[in-house]
PDB file of N, CA, C and O in Angstrom, chain B, residues numbered from 101:
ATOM      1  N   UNK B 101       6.114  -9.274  -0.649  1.00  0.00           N
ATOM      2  CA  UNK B 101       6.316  -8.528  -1.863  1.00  0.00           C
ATOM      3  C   UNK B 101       7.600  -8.978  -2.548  1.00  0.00           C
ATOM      4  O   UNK B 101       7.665  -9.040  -3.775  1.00  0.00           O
ATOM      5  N   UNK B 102       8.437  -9.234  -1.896  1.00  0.00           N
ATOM      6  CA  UNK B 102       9.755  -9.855  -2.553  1.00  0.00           C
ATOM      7  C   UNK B 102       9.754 -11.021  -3.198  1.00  0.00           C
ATOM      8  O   UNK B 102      10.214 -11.301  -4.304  1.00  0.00           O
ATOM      9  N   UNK B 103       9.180 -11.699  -2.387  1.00  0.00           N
ATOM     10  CA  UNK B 103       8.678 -13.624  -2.905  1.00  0.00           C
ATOM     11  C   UNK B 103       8.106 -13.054  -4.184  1.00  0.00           C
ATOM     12  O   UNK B 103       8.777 -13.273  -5.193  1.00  0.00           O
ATOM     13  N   UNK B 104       6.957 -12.343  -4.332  1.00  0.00           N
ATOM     14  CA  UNK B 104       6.104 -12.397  -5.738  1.00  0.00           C
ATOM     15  C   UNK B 104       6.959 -11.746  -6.553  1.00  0.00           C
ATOM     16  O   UNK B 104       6.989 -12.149  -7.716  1.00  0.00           O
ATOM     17  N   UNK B 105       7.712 -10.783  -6.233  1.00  0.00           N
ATOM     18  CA  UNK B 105       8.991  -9.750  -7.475  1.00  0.00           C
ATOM     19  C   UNK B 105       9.679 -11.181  -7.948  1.00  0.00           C
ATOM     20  O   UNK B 105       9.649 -11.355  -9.166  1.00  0.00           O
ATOM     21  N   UNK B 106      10.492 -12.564  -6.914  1.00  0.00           N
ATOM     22  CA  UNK B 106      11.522 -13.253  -7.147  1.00  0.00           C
ATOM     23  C   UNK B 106      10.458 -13.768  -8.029  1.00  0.00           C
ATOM     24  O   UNK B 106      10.734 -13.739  -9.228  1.00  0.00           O
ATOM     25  N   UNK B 107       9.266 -14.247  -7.688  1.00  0.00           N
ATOM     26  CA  UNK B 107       8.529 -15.401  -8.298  1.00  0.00           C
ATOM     27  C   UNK B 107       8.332 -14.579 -10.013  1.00  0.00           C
ATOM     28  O   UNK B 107       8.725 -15.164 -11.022  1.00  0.00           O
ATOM     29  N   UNK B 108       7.898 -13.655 -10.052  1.00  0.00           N
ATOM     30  CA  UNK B 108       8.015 -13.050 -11.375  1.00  0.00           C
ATOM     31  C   UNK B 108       9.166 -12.846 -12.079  1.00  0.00           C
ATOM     32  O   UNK B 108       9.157 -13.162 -13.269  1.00  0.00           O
ATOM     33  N   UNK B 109       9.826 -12.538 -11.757  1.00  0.00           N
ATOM     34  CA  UNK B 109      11.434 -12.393 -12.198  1.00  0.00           C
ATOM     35  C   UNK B 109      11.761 -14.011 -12.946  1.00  0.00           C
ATOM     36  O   UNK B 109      12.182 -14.033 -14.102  1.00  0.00           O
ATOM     37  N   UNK B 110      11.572 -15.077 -12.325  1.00  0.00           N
ATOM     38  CA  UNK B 110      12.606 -16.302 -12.515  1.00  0.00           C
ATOM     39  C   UNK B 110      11.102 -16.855 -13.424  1.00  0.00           C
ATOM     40  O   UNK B 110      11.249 -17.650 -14.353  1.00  0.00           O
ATOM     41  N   UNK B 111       9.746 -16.365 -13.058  1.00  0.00           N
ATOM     42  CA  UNK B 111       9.088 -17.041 -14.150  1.00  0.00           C
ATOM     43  C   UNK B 111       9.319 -16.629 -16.003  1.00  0.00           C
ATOM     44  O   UNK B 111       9.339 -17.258 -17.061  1.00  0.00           O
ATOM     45  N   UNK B 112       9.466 -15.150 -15.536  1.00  0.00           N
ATOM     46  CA  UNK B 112       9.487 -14.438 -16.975  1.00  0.00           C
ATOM     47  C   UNK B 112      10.917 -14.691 -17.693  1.00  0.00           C
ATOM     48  O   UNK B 112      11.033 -14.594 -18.914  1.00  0.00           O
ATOM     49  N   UNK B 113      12.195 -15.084 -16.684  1.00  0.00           N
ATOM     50  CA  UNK B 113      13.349 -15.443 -17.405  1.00  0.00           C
ATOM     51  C   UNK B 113      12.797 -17.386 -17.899  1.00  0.00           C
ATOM     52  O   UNK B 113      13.333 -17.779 -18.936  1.00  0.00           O
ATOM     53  N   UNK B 114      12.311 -17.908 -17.541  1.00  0.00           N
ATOM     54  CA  UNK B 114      12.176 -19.141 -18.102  1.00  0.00           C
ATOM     55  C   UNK B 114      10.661 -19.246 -19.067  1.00  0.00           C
ATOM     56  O   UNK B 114      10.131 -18.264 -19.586  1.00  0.00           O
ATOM     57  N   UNK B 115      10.269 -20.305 -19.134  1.00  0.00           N
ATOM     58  CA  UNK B 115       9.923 -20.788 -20.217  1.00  0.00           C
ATOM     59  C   UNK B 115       8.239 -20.202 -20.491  1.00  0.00           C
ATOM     60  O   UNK B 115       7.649 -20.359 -21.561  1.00  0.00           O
ATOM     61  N   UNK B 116       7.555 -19.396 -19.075  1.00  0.00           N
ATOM     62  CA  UNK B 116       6.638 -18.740 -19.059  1.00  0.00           C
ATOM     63  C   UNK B 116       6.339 -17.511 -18.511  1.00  0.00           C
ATOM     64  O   UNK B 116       5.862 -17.158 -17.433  1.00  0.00           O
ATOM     65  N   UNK B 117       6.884 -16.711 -19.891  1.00  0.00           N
ATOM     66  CA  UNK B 117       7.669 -14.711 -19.539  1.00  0.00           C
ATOM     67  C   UNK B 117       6.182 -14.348 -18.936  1.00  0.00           C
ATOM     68  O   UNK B 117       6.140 -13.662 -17.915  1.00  0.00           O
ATOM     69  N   UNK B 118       4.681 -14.901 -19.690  1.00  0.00           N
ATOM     70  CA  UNK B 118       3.248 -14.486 -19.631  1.00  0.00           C
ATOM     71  C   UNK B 118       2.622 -14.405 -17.697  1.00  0.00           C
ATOM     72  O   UNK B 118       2.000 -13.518 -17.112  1.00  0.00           O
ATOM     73  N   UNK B 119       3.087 -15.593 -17.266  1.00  0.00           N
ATOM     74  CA  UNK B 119       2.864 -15.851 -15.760  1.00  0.00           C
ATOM     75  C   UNK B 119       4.135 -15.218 -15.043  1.00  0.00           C
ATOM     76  O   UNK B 119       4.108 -15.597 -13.873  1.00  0.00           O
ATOM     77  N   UNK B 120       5.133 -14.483 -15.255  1.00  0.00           N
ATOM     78  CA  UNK B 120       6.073 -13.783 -14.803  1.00  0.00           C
ATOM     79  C   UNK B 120       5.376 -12.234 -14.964  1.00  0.00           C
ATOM     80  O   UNK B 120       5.534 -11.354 -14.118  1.00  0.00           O
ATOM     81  N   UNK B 121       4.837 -12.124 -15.803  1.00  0.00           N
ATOM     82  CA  UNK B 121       3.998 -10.693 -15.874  1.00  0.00           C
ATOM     83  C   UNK B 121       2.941 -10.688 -14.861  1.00  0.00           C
ATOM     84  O   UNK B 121       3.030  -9.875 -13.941  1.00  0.00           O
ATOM     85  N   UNK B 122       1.899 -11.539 -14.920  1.00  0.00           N
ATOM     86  CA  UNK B 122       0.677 -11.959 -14.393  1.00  0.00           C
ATOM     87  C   UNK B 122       1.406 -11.986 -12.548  1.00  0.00           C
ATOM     88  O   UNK B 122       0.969 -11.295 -11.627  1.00  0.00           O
ATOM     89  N   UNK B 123       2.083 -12.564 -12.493  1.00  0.00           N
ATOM     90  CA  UNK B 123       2.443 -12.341 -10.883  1.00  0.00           C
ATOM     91  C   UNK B 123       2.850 -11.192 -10.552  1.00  0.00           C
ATOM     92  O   UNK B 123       2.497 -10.648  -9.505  1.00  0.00           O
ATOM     93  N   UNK B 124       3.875 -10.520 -11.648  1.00  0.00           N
ATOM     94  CA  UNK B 124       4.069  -8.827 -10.769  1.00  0.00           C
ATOM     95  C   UNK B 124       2.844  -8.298 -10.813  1.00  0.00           C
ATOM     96  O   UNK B 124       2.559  -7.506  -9.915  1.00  0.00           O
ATOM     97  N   UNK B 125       1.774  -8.616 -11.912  1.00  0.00           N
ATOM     98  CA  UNK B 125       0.372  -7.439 -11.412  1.00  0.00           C
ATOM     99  C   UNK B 125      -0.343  -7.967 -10.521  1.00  0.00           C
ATOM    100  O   UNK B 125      -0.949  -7.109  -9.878  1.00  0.00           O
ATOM    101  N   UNK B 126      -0.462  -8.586 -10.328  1.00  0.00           N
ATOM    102  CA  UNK B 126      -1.204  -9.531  -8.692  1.00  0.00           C
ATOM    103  C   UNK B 126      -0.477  -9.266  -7.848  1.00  0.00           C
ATOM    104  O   UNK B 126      -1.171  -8.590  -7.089  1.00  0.00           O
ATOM    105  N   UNK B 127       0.860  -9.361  -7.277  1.00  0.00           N
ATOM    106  CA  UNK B 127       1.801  -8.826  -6.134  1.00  0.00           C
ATOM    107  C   UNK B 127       1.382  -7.098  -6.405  1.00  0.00           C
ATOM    108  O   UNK B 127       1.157  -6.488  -5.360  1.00  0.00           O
ATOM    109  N   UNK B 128       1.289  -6.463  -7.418  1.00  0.00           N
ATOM    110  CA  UNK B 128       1.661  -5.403  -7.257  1.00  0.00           C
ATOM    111  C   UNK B 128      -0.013  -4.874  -7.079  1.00  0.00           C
ATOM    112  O   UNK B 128      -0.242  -3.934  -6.318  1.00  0.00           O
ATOM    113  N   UNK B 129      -0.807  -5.347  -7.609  1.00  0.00           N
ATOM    114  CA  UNK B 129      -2.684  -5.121  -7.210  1.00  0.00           C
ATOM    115  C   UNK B 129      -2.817  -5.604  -5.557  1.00  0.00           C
ATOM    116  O   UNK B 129      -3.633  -4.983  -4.876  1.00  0.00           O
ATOM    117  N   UNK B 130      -2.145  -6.534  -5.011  1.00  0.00           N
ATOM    118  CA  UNK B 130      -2.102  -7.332  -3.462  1.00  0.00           C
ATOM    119  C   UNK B 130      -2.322  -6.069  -2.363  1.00  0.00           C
ATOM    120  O   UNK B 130      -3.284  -5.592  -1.759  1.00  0.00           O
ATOM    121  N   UNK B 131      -0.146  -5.671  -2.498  1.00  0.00           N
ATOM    122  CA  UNK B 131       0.049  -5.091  -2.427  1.00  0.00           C
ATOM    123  C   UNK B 131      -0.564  -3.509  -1.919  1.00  0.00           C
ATOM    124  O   UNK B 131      -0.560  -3.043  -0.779  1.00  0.00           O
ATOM    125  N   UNK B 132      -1.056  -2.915  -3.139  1.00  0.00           N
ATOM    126  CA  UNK B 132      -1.923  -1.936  -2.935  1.00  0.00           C
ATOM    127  C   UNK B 132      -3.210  -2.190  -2.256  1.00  0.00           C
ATOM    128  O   UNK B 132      -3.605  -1.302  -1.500  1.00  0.00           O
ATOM    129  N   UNK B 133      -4.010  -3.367  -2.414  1.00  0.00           N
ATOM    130  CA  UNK B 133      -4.900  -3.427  -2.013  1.00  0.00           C
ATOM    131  C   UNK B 133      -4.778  -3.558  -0.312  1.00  0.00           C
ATOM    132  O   UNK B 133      -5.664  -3.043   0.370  1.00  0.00           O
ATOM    133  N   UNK B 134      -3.654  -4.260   0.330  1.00  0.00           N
ATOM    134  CA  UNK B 134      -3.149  -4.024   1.463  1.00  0.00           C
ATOM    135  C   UNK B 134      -3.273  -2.395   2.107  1.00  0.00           C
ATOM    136  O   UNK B 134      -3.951  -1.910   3.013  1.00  0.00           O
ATOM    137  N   UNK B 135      -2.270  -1.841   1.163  1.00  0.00           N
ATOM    138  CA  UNK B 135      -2.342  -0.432   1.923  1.00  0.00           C
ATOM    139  C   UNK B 135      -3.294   0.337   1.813  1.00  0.00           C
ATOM    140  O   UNK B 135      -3.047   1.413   2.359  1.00  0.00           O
ATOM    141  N   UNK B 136      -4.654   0.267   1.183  1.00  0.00           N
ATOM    142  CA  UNK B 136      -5.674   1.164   1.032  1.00  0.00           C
ATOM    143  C   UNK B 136      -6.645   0.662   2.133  1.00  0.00           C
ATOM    144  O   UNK B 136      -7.539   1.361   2.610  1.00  0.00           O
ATOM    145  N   UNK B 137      -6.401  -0.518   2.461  1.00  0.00           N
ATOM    146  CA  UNK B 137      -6.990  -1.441   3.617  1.00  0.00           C
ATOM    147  C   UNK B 137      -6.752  -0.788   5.119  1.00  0.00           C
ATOM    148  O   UNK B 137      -7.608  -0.466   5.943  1.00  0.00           O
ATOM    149  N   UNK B 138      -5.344  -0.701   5.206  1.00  0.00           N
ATOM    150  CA  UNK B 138      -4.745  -0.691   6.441  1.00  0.00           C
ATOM    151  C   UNK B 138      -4.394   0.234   7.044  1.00  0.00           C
ATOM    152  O   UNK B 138      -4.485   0.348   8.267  1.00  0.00           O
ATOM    153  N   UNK B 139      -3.665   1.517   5.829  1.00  0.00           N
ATOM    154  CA  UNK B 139      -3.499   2.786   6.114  1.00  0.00           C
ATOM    155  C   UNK B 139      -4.789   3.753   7.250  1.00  0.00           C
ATOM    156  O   UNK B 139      -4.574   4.674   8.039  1.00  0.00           O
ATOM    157  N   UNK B 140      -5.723   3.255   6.989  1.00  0.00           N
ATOM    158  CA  UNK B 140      -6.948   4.285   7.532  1.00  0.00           C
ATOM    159  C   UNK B 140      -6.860   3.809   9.014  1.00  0.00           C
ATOM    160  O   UNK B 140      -6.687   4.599   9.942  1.00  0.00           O
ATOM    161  N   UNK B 141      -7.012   2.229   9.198  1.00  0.00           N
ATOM    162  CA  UNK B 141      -6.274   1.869  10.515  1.00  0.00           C
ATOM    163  C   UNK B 141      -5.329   1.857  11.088  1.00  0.00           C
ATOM    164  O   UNK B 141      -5.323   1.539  12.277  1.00  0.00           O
ATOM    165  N   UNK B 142      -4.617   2.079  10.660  1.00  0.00           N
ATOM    166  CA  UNK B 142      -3.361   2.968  11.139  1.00  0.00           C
ATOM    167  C   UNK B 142      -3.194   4.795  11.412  1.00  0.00           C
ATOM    168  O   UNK B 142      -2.505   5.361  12.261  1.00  0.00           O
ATOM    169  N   UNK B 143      -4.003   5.339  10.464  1.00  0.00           N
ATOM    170  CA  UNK B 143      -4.518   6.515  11.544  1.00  0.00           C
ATOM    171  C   UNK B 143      -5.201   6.858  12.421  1.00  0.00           C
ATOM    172  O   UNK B 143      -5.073   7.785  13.220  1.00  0.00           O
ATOM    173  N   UNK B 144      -6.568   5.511  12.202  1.00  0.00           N
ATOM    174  CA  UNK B 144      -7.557   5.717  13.883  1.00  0.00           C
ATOM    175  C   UNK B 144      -6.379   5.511  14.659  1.00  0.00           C
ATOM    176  O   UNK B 144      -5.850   6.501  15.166  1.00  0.00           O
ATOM    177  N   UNK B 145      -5.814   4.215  14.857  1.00  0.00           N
ATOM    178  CA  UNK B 145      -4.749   3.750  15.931  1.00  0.00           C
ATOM    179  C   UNK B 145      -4.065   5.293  16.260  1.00  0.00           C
ATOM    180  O   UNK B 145      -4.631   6.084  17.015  1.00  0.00           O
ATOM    181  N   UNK B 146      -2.975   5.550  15.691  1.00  0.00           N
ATOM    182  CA  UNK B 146      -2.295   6.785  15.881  1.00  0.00           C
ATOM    183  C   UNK B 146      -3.310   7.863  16.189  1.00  0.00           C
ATOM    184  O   UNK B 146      -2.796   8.603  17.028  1.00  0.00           O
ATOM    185  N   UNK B 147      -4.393   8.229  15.911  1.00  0.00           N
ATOM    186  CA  UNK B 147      -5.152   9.647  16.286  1.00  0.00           C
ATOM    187  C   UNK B 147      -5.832   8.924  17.888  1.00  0.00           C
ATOM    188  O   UNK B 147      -6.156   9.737  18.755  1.00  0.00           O
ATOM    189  N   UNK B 148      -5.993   7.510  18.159  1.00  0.00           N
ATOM    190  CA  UNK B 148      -6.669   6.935  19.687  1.00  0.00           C
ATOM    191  C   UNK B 148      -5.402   6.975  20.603  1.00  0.00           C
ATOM    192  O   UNK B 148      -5.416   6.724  21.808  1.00  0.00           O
ATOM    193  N   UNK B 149      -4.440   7.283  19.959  1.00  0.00           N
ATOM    194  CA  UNK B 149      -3.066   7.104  21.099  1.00  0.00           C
ATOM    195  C   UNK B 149      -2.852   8.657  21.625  1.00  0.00           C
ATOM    196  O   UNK B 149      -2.401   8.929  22.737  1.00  0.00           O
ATOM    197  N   UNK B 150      -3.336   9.828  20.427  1.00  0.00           N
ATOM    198  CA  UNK B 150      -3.316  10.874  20.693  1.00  0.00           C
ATOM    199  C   UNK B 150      -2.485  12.256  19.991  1.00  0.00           C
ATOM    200  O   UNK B 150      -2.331  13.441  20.288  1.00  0.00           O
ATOM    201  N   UNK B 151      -1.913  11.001  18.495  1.00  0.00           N
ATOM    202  CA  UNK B 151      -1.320  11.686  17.620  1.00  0.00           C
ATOM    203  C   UNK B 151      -2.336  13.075  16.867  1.00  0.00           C
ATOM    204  O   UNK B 151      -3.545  13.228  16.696  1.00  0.00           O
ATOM    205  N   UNK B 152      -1.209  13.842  16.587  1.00  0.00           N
ATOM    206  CA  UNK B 152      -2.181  15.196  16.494  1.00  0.00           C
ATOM    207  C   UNK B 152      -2.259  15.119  14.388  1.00  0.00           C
ATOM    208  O   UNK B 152      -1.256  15.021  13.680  1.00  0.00           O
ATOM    209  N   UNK B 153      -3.174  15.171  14.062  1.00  0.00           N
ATOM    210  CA  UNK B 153      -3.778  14.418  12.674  1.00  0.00           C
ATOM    211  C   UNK B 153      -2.739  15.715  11.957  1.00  0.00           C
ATOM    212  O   UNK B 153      -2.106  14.971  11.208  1.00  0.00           O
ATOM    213  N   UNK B 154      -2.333  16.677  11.769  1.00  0.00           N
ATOM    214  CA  UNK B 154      -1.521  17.204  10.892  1.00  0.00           C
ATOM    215  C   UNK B 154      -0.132  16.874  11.006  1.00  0.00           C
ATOM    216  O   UNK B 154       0.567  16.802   9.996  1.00  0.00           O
ATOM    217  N   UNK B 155       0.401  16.634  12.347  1.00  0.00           N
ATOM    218  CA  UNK B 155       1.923  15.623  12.482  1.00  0.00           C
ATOM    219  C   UNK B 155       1.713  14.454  11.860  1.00  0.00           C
ATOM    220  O   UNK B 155       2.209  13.932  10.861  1.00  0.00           O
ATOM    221  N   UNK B 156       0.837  14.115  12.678  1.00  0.00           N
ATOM    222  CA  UNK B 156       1.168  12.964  12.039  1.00  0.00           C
ATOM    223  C   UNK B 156       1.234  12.544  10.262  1.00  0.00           C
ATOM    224  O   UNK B 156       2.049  11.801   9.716  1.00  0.00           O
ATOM    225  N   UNK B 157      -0.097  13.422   9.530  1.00  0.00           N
ATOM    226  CA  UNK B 157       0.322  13.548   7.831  1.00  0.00           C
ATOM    227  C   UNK B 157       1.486  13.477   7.749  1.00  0.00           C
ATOM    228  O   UNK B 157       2.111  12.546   7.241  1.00  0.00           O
ATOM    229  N   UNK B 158       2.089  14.804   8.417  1.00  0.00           N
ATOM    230  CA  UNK B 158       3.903  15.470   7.628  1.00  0.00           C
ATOM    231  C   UNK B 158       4.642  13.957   7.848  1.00  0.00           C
ATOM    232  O   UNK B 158       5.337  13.401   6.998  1.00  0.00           O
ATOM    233  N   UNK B 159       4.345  13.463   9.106  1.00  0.00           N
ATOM    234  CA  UNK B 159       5.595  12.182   9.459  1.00  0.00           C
ATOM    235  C   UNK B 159       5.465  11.355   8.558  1.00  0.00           C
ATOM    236  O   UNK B 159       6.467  10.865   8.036  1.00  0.00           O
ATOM    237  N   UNK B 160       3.875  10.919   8.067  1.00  0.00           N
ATOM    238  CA  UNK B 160       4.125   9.812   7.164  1.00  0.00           C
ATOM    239  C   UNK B 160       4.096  10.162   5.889  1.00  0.00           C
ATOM    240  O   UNK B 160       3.695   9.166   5.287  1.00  0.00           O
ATOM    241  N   UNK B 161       4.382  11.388   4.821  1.00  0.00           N
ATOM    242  CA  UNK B 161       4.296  11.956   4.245  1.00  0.00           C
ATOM    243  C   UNK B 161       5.909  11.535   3.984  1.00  0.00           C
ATOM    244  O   UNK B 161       6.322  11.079   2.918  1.00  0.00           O
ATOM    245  N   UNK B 162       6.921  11.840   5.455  1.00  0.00           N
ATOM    246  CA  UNK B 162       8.017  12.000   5.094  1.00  0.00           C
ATOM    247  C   UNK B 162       8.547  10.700   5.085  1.00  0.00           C
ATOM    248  O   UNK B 162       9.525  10.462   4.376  1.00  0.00           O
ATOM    249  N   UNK B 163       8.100   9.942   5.687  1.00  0.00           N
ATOM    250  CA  UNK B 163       8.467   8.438   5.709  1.00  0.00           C
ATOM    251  C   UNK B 163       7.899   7.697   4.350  1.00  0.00           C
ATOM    252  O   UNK B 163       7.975   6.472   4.435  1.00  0.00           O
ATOM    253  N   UNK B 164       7.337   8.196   3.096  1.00  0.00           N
ATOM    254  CA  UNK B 164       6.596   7.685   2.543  1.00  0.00           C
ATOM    255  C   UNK B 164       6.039   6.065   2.755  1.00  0.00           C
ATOM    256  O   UNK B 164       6.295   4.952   2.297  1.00  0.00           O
ATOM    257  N   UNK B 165       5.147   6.659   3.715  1.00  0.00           N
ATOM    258  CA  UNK B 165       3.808   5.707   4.010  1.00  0.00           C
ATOM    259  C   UNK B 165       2.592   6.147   3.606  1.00  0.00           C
ATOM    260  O   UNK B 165       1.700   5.299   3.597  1.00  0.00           O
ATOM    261  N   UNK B 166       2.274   7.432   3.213  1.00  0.00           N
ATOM    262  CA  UNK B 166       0.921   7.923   2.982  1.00  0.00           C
ATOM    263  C   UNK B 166       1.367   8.706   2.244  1.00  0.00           C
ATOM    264  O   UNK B 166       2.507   9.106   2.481  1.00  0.00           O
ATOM    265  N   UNK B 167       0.616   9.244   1.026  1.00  0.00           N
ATOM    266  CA  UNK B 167       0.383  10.265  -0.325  1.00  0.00           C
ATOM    267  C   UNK B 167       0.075  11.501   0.380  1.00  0.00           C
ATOM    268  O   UNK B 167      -0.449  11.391   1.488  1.00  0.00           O
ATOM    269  N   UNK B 168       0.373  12.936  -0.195  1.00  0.00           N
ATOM    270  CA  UNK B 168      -0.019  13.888   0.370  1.00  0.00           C
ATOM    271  C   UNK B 168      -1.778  14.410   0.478  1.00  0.00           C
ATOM    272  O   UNK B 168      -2.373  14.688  -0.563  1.00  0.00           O
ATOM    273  N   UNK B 169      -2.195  14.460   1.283  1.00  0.00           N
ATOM    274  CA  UNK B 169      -3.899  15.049   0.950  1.00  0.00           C
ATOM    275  C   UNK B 169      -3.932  15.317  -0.097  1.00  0.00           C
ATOM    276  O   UNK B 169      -2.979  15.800  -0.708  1.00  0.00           O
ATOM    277  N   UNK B 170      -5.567  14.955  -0.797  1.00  0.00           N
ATOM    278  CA  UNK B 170      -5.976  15.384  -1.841  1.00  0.00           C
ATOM    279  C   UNK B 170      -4.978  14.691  -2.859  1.00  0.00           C
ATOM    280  O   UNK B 170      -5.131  15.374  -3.871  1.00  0.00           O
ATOM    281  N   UNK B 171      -4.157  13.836  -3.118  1.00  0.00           N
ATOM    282  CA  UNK B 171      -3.786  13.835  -4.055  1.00  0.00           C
ATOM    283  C   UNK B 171      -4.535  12.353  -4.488  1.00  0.00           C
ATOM    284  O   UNK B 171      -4.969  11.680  -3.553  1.00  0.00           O
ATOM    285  N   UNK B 172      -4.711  11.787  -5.999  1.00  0.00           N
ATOM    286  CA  UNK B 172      -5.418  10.695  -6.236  1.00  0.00           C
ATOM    287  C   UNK B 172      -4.847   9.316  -5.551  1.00  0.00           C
ATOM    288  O   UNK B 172      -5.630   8.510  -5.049  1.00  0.00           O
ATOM    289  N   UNK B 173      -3.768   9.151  -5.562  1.00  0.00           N
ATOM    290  CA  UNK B 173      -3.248   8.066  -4.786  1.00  0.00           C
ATOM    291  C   UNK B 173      -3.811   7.813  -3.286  1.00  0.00           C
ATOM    292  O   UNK B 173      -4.187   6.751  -2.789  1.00  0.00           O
ATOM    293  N   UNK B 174      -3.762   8.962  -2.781  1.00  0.00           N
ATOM    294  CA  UNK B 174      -4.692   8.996  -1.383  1.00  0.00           C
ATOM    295  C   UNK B 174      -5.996   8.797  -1.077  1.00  0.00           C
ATOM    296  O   UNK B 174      -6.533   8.418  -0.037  1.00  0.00           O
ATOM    297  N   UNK B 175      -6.436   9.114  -2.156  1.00  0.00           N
ATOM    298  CA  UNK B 175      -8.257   9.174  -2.245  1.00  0.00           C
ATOM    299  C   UNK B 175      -8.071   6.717  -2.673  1.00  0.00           C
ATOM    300  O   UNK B 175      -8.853   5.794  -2.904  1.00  0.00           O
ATOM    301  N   UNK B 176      -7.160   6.830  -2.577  1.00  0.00           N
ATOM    302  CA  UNK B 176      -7.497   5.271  -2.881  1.00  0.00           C
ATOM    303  C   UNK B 176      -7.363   4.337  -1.644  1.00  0.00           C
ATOM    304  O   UNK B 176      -7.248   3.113  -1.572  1.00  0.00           O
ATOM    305  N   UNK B 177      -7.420   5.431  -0.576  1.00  0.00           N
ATOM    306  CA  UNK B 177      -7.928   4.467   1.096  1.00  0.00           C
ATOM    307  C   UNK B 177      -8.968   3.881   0.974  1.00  0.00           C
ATOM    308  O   UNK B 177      -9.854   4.544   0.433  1.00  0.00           O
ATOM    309  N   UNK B 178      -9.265   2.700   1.320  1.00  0.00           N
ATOM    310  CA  UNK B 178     -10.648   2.442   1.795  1.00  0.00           C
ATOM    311  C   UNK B 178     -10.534   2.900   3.458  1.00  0.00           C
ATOM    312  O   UNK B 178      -9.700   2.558   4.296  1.00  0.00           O
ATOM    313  N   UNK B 179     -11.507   3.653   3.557  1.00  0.00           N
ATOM    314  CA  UNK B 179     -12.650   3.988   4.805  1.00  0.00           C
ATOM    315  C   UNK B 179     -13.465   2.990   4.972  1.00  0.00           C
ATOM    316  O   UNK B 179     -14.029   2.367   4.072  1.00  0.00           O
ATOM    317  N   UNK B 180     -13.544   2.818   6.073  1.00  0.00           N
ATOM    318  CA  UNK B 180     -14.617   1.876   7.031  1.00  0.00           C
ATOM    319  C   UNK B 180     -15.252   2.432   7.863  1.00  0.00           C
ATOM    320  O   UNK B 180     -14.639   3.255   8.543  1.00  0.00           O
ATOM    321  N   UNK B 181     -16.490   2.247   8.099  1.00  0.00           N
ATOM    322  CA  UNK B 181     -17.501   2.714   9.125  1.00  0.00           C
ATOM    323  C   UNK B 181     -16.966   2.220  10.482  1.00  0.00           C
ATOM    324  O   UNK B 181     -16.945   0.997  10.614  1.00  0.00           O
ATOM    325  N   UNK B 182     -16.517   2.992  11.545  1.00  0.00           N
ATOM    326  CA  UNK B 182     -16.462   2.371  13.026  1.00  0.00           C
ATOM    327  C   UNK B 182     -14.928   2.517  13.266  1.00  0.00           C
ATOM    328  O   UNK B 182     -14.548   2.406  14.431  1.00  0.00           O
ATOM    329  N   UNK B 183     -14.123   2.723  12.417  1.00  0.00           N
ATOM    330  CA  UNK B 183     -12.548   2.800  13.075  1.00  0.00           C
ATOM    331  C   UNK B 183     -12.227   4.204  12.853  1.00  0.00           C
ATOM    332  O   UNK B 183     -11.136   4.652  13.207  1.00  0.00           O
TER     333      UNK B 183
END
């Protein structure tokens, strides 16, 4: 995520501001698309180890790693069948 911020940053100060834009929304679409991926596997993992599913919300709630229930940002997990 840093590489694509630097890579946007030094494109948009030089001679092509258009591909300095175009990389922060691709790093920043990546990005998200990462955590809507991974997040859900990361709670099977944590609920198969034996984490108790309402601690564990508040913890990553407070760590901002996960959106609070119900809110639209959250509803943008992908779910997978089997994990």
């Amino acid at each position: 995520m840093l590489g694509g911020s630097a890579a946007a940053y030094f494109l948009a100060e030089s001679a092509f501001p258009l591909a300095g834009i175009v990389v922060a929304v691709l790093g920043w679409l990546s990005a998200w698309l990462w955590w809507s991926w991974f997040i859900p596997q990361w709670r099977t993992w944590a609920h198969s180890r034996g984490a108790d599913p309402e601690v564990l919300q508040a913890l990553g709630e407070e760590a901002n790693l996960i959106w609070p229930k119900g809110s639209f940002f959250e509803r943008t997990e992908i779910h997978r069948d089997g994990l």
